[in-house]
C-alpha positions in Angstrom: 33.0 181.7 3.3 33.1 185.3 4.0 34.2 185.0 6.9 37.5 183.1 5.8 37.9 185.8 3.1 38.0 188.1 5.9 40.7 186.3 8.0 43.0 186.0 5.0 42.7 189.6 4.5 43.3 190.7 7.6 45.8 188.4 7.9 48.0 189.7 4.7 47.4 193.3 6.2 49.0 192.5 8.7 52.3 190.3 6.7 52.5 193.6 4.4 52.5 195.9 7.6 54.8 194.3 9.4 58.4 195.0 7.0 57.2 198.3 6.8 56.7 198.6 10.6 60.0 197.2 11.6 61.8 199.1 8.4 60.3 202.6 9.9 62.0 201.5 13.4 64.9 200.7 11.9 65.3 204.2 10.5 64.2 205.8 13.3 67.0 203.9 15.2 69.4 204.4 12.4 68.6 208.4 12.9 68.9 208.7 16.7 72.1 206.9 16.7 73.7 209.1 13.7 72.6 212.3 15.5 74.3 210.6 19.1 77.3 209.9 16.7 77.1 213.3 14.9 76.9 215.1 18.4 79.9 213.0 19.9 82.2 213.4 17.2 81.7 216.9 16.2 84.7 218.7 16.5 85.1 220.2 20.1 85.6 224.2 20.9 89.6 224.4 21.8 90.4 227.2 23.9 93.0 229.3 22.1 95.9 230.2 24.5 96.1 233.5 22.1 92.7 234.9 22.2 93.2 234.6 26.1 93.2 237.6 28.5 96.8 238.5 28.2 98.6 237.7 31.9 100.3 240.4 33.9 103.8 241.9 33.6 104.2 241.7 29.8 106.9 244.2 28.0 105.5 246.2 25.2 107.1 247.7 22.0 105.4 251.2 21.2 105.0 250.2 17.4 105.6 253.3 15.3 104.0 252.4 12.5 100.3 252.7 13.9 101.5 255.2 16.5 101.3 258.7 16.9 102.5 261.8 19.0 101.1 265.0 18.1 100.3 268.9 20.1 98.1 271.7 20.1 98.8 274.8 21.2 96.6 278.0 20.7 97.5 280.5 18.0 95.8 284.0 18.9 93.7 283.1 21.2 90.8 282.0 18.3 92.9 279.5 16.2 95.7 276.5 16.9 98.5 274.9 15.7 98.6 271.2 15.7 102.1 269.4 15.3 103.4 266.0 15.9 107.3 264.5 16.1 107.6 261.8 13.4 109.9 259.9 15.5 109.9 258.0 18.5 110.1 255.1 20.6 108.5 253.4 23.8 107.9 250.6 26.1 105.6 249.4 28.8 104.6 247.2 30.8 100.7 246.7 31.1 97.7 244.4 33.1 94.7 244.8 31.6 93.7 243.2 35.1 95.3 245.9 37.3 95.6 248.8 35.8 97.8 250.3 38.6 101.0 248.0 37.2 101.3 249.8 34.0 104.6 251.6 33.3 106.2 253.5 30.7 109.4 254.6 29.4 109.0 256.7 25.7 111.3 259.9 24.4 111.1 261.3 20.8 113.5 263.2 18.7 112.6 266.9 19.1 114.5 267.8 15.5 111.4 265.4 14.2 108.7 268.1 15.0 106.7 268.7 12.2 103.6 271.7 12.1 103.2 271.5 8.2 105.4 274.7 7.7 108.8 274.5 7.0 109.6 278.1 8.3 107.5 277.9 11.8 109.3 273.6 12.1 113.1 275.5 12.2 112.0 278.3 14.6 110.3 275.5 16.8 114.5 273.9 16.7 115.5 276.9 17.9 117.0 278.0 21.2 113.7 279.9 21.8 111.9 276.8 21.9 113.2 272.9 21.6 116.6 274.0 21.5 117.2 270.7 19.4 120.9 270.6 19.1 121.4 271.2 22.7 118.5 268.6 23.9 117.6 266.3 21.4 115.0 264.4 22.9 111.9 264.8 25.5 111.6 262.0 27.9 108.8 260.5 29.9 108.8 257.5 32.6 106.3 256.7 34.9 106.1 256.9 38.5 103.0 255.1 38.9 99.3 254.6 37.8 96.0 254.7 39.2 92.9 253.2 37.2 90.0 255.5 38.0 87.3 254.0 35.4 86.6 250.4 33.4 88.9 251.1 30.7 90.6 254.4 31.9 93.5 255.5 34.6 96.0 258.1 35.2 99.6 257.5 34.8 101.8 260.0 36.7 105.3 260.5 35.5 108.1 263.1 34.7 108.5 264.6 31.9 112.1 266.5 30.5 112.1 269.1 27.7 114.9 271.2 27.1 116.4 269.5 30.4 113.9 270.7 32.4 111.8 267.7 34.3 107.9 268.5 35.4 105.8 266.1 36.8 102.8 265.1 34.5 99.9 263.6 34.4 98.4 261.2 31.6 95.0 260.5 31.2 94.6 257.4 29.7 91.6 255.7 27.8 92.0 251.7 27.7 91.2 250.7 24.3 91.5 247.2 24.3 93.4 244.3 22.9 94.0 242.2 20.1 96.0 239.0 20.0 97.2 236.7 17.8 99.5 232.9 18.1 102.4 234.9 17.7 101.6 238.3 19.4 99.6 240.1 21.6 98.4 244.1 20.7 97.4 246.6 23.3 95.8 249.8 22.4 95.8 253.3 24.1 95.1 256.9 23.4 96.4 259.0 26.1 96.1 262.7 26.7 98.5 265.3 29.2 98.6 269.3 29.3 101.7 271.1 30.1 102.8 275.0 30.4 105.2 275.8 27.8 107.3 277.5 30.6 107.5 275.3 32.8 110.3 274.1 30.1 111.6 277.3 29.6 110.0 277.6 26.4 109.0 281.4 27.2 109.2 283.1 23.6 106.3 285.0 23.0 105.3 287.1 19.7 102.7 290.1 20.7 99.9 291.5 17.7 97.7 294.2 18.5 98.2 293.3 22.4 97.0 289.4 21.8 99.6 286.9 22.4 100.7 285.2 19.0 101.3 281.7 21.0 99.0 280.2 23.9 101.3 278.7 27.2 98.8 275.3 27.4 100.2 272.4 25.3 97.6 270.0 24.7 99.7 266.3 24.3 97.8 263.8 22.6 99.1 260.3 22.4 97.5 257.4 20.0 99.3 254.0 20.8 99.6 250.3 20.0 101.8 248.1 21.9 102.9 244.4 20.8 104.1 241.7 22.7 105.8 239.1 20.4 104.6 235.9 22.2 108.2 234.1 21.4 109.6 236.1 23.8 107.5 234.8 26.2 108.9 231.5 26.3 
């Protein structure tokens, strides 16, 4: 008799056990093929065409507006004067992949130099200097380009102030890029020196033996370039 008690016992274990059993496999199949299903139909990573490394031989539009040409020359030896012109325009060409293609064409108004002080801006016009109303803008254009870091190269050109054209030499730090769908940025800050007379810029004020105005022009160049991606097609 105890025996028989023991069987049925056993035996309704095991009846009770077994929906439990096949209900725990049937979650655990239920949760391996949600995560297979999960996995599969997750959206995939697209490759944006405009976060891409920009291709060669694009045209780009010096933007003004988060631009900037400015100058330093020294004043007395222990002291400078830092200017900039307010207006001018650009374009190049640029491979962040070979840094020897890039070109540039930019000029800006010389009656747009600006040092802060109204007085020293109209001398600066002047025939002693820019000579304004006789040569109204300073040109540059590349000759060619030579990368000589990661991110930097030099970018050898001619320069024309007061109609005077010098050969010149940019050095150029690679900043990067920024792109968008509907545009691509390149970024820049560029640095050149240049002799004063060289342009025929020779005025010279004397105090107490000590030249009032240095001959070494220190160019500085701050530059963002955009490609509008319409025109690319």
């Amino acid at each position: 008799m105890l025996l028989n008690k023991l069987k049925k016992y056993i035996l309704k274990s095991i009846i009770l056990a077994l929906p439990m059993s096949c209900y725990a496999k049937s979650i655990e199949s239920s949760i391996e093929k949600n995560n297979v299903i999960s996995i599969e139909s997750s959206p995939k990573t697209k490759k944006n065409k405009s976060i891409e490394s920009s291709p060669a031989n694009y045209e780009y539009e010096i933007n003004p507006l988060y631009s900037k040409i400015y100058f330093e020359v020294d004043h007395l030896v222990v002291s400078s004067v830092i200017g900039e012109f307010k207006y001018f325009e650009g374009k190049f060409k640029f491979n962040p992949k070979d840094f020897s293609k890039t070109e540039l064409i930019a000029n800006a108004k010389a009656s747009s130099i600006d040092t802060g002080f109204n007085p020293r801006n109209e001398h600066l016009k002047s025939a002693d200097f820019f000579d304004v109303n006789k040569f109204p803008l300073l040109t540059f254009k590349s000759t060619s380009a030579k990368k000589t870091g990661k991110n930097t190269l030099d970018l050898i050109g001619n320069m024309t102030i007061k109609g005077v054209t010098k050969p010149v030499i940019f050095k150029i730090i690679y900043k990067g890029e920024f792109n968008t769908k509907d545009d691509i940025k390149q970024s820049f800050k560029a640095t050149a020196k240049i002799n004063r007379k060289d342009f025929g810029m020779n005025f010279q004020m004397i105090f107490e033996a000590t030249p009032a105005i240095g001959d070494i022009i220190t160019i500085s160049i701050t530059s963002e370039g955009i490609h509008k991606l319409s025109e690319s097609t």
